[in-house]
DRENLOMI-804298 format. One line per field, with one value per residue (C-alpha): x, y, z. Coordinates in steps of 0.2 Angstrom, whole numbers. Layout:
BEGIN
xx <- c(X,...) .
yy <- c(Y,...) .
zz <- c(Z,...) .
***
This chain:
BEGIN
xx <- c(0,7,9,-4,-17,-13,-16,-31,-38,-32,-43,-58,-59,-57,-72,-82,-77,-82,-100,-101,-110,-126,-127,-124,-140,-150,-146,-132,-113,-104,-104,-123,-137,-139,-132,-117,-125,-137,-120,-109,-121,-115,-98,-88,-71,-61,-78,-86,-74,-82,-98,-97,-86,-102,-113,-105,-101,-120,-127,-137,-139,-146,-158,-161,-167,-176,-186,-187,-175,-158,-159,-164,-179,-191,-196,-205,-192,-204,-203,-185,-189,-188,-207,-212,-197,-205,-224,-224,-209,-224,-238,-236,-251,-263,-254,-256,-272,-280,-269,-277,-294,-289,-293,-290,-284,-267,-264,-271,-257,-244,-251,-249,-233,-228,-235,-245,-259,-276,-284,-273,-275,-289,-281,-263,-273,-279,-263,-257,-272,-269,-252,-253,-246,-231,-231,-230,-221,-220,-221,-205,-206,-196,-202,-188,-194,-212,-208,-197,-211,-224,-213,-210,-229,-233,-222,-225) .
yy <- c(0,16,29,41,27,24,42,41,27,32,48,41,31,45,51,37,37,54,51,34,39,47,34,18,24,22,3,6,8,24,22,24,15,5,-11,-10,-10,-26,-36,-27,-22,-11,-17,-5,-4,-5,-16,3,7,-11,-4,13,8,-6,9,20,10,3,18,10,24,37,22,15,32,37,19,18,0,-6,0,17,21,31,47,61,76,90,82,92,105,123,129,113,118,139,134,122,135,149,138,127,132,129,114,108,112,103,88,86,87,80,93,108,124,122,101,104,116,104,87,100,105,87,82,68,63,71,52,49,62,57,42,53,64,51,41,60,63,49,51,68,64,59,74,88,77,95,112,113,104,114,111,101,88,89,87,71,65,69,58,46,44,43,29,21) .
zz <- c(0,-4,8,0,0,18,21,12,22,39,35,29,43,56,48,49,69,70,67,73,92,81,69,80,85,71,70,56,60,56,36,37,30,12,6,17,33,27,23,36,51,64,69,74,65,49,44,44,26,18,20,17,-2,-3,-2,-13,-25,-27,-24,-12,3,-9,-15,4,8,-4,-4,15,12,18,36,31,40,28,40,35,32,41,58,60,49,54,50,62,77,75,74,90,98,95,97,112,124,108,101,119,122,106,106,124,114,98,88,84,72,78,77,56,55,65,53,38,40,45,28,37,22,27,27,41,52,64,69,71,81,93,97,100,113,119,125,130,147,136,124,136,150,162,160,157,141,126,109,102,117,110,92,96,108,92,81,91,95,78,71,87) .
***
């Protein structure tokens, strides 16, 4: 091995490493999700390289994504969008109010710019009411805590 592709390496895997504690999370290893992390799994390691080149080199990761497939979980983008963090951030009391009826101006607003389809809101709307306890844990509750509670809720 030359000594530029050892450097080349030695980099990529200090890379891989330095996401590793936020991914390892997700069920996949540091190189991500896609083909690589079906064959590879989360090992920790030089095994991270292998599946990140698997990925790359499939394209799988973008596909996997995109498709909701090889250990990339298919989320709705708006649940960490900005609009959803401001609306709840501004809209708390009312957010909190009608998820605690299960209705409500302010929960169509939330499902809207959660992009949940309109057919499956009511039932969206009940598991939320239904966990309200969970939702708005305190009154200290900031609304990064209640978006991940929503979202968690919902896929639950």
């Amino acid at each position: 091995m030359t000594k530029k592709w050892a450097v080349v390496v030695v980099a990529v895997g200090m890379a891989l490493a330095g996401g590793r504690s936020a991914l390892a999370a997700e069920g996949f290893g540091a190189a991500g999700c896609g083909l690589g992390s079906v064959i590879f799994g989360s090992e920790k390691g030089v095994v991270q390289i292998f599946a990140a080149t698997t990925n790359g080199t499939f394209y799988s990761q973008t596909f996997g994504i995109t498709s909701g497939t090889s250990n990339c979980e298919k989320r709705p983008k708006s649940f960490s969008d900005t609009r959803v963090h401001e609306f709840v951030a501004a809209n708390m009391d009312g957010l909190a109010g009608d998820i605690a009826r299960g209705t409500g101006e302010s929960l169509e607003t939330l499902a809207e710019l959660m992009a949940i389809a309109p057919m499956d809101r009511s039932v969206v709307y009940a598991k939320l009411q239904s966990r309200f306890g969970t939702i708005f844990a305190s009154e200290q509750v900031d609304a990064a805590e209640v978006i991940d509670s929503i979202a968690t809720v919902i896929r639950g």
